[in-house]
C-alpha positions in Angstrom: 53.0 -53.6 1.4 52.2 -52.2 -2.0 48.2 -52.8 -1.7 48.4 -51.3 1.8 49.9 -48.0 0.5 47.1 -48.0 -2.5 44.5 -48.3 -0.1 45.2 -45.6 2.3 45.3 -43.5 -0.5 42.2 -45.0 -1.7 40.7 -43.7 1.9 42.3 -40.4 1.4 40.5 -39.7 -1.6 37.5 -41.0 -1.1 37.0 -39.0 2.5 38.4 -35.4 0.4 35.2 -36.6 -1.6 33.3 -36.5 1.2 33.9 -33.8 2.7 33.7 -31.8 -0.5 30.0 -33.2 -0.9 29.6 -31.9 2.8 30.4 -28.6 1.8 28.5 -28.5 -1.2 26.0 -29.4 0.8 26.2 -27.0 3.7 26.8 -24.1 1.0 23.8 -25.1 -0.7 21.4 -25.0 2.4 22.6 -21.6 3.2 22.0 -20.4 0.0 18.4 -21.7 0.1 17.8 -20.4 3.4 19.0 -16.9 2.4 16.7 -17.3 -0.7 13.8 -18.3 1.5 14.5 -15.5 4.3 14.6 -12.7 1.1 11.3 -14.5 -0.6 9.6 -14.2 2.9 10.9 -10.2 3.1 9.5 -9.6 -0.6 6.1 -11.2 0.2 6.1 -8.8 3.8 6.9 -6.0 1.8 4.4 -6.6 -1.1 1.4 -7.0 1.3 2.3 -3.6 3.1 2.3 -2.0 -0.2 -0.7 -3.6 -1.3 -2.5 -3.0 2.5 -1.5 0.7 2.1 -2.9 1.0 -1.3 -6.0 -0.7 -0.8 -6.3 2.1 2.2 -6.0 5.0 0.2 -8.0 3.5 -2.4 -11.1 3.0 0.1 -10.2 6.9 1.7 -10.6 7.8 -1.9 -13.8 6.2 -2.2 -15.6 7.1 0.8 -14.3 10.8 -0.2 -16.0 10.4 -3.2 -19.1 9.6 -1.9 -19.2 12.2 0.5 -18.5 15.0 -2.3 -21.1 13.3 -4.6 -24.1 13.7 -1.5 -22.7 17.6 -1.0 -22.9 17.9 -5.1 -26.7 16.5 -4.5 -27.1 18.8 -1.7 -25.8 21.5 -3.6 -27.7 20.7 -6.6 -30.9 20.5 -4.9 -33.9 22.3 -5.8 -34.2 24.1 -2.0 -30.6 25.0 -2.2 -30.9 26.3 -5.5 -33.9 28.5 -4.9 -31.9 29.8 -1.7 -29.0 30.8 -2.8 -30.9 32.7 -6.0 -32.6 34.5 -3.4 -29.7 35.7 -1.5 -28.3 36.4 -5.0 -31.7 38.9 -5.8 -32.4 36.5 -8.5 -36.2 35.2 -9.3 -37.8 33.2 -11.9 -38.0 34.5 -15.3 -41.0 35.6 -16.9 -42.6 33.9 -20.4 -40.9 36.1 -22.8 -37.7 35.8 -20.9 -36.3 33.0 -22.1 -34.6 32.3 -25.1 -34.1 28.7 -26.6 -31.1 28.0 -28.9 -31.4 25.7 -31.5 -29.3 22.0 -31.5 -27.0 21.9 -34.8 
């Protein structure tokens, strides 16, 4: 009668031992699936930041071209002689112009 009572104890123990490794287990694969849910939000939220930088950076860059053909425009010998005009300017004459010298 002894060894009965030992063993149902025996069984007692050993299924608080299993279901403490079921928990531990059940605990564990939530916590991985929360980490795995917020890894998969951090790598959504990097690529829109990435995606919205890599649009302004090409906006930038086609601005940038734009205002570098207007500074060619701008620049240009037609433009230049147009806008001296409108300005009553005109081409200097020999003894006109004056050279500094490079120190």
């Amino acid at each position: 009668m002894n060894r009965n009572l030992s063993a149902g104890r025996q069984l007692q123990g050993g299924s608080k031992g299993w279901l403490l490794m079921l928990a531990l287990g059940l605990l564990s694969c939530m916590v991985m699936g929360l980490v795995l849910v917020w890894s998969n939000i951090e790598r959504m939220d990097t690529t829109y930041f990435i995606n919205m930088h890599q649009n302004t950076l090409r906006e930038r860059q086609s601005l940038k071209a734009k205002l570098e053909v207007e500074r060619e425009r701008l620049l240009s010998p037609y433009e230049l002689r147009r806008k001296a005009r409108d300005f009553g300017m005109r081409e200097p004459k020999p003894g006109q112009i004056r050279r500094m010298g490079q120190e």
